[in-house]
N, C-alpha and C positions, 0 to 999 in steps of 0.2 A: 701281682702274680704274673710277671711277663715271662714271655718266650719269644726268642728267635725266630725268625720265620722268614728268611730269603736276605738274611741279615738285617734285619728290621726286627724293632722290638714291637713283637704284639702282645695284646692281653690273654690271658689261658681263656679255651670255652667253660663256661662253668654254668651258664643258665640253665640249662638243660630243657632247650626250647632255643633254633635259630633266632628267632623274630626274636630274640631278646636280647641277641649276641651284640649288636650296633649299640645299645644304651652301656654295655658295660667296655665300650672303647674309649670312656673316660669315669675315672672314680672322683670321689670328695665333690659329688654332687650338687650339696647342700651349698658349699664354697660359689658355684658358678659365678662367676661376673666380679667374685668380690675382689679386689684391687691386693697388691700382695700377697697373694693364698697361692700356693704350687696351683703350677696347672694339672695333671695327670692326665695329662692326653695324651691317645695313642696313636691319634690322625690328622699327621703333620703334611701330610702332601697328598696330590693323587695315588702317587706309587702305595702310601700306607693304607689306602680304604683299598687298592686293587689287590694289593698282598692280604690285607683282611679277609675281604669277598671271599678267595678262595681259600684260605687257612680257619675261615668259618664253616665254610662247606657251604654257600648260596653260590661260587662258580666253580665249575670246573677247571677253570684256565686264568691267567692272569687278563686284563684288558688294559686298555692303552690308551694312553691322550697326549695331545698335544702341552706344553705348558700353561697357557692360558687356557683353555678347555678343562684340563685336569683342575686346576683354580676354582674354574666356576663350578663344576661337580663337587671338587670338598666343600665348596660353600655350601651348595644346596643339602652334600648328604650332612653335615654337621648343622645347618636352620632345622632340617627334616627331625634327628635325633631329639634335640632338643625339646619339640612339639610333642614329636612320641613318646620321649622320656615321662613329660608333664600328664601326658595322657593318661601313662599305665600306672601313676604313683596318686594319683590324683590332685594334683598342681592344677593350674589355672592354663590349659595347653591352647592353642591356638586352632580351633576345628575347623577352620575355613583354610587355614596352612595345610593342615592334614589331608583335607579334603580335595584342595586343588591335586597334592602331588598323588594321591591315590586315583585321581582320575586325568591327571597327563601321564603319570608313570604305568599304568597298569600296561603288564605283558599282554604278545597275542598266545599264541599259540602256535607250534610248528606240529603235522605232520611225524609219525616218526614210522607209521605203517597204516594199515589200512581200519586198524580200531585202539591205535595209539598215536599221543601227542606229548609234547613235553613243553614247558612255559621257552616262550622264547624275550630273552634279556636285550635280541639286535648283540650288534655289534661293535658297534660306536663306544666313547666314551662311557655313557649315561649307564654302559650294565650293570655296572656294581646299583649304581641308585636305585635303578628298576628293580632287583631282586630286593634290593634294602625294602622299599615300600611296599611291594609284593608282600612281603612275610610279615613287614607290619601290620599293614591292610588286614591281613588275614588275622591276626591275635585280636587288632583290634573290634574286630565284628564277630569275634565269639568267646561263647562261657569262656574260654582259657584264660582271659583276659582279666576274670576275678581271682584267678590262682596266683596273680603275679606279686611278687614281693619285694622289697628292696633287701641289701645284707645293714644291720644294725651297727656292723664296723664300725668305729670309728674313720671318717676321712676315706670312707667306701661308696654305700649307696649302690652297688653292682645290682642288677634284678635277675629274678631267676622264678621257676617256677614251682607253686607250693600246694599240689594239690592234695593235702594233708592238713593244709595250716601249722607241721610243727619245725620247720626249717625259720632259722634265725639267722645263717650264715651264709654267704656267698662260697663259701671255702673253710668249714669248721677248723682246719690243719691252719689255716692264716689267719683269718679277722676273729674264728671263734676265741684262737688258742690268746692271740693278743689282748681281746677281751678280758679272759682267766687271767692271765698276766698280769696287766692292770688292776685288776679288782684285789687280786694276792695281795702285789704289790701296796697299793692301798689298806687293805685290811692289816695289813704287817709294819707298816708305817709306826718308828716308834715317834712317841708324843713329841711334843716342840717344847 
């Protein structure tokens, strides 16, 4: 389910929970690493996680890096993804990985009046990173964190939040209806 976004193809919000919006900027999960299998990734450069950031809603503004700087941020926010993906699915995640960037990335805090403050990201490179971890940090150290789901798609895996237990779908109108599709299609299958 992409969308345009400063001519960049991004993925649609559909978690409905930010902290969750970074794991579904790649689908077909299950695939990772495997040798032949489409990539479905949606974060090809610096520009793609900064165009992210803010088409997810964790910045306001776009942020900026040098090429080799913007390099080593996609490196860090995609090893980072990865860990938290495994975390919220129950995979084999990495918590000492988690743990470092949750306590190098944590925001301070700015000032915004005399009994208001807003998280402050700096200004560097590293913003997108800092709010990516920020938000995960935060899923990951509460109840919300057991409402998380993955979508059942096929060649999907997007997560999203279920505090209901009855959502099956990242996007009932896409992976549910392809579902239906398939199964028709199957059940309607004449014999061989």
């Amino acid at each position: 389910m992409p969308v345009m976004v400063d001519g960049l193809r991004m993925p649609a919000i559909v978690a409905g929970d930010v902290a969750l919006e970074i794991c579904n900027t790649r689908a077909a999960w299950a695939d990772y690493g495997v040798t032949g299998v489409e990539s479905h990734e949606y974060l090809h450069s610096y520009e793609h996680v900064a165009v992210w950031a803010r088409h997810a809603g964790l910045l306001p503004d776009l942020a900026r890096a040098g090429a080799a700087e913007g390099e080593r941020v996609l490196r860090r926010v995609l090893e980072f993804r990865r860990a938290y993906y495994l975390a919220l699915t129950g995979g084999d995640p990495d918590w000492s990985l988690l743990s470092r960037y949750a306590r190098e990335y944590a925001p301070g805090l700015r000032p915004t009046g005399e009994t208001t403050a807003e998280w402050d990201y700096g200004d560097d490179a590293e913003r997108p990173l800092r709010a990516i971890v920020h938000q995960a940090a935060g899923l990951l150290a509460s109840p919300g964190s057991t409402e998380v789901r993955a979508c059942a798609g096929a060649g999907c895996g997007w997560l999203f939040r279920d505090p209901r237990g009855r959502r099956r779908w990242c996007v009932m109108a896409v992976c549910g209806n392809r579902a239906k599709v398939a199964r028709h299609a199957a059940n309607h299958r004449p014999p061989a």
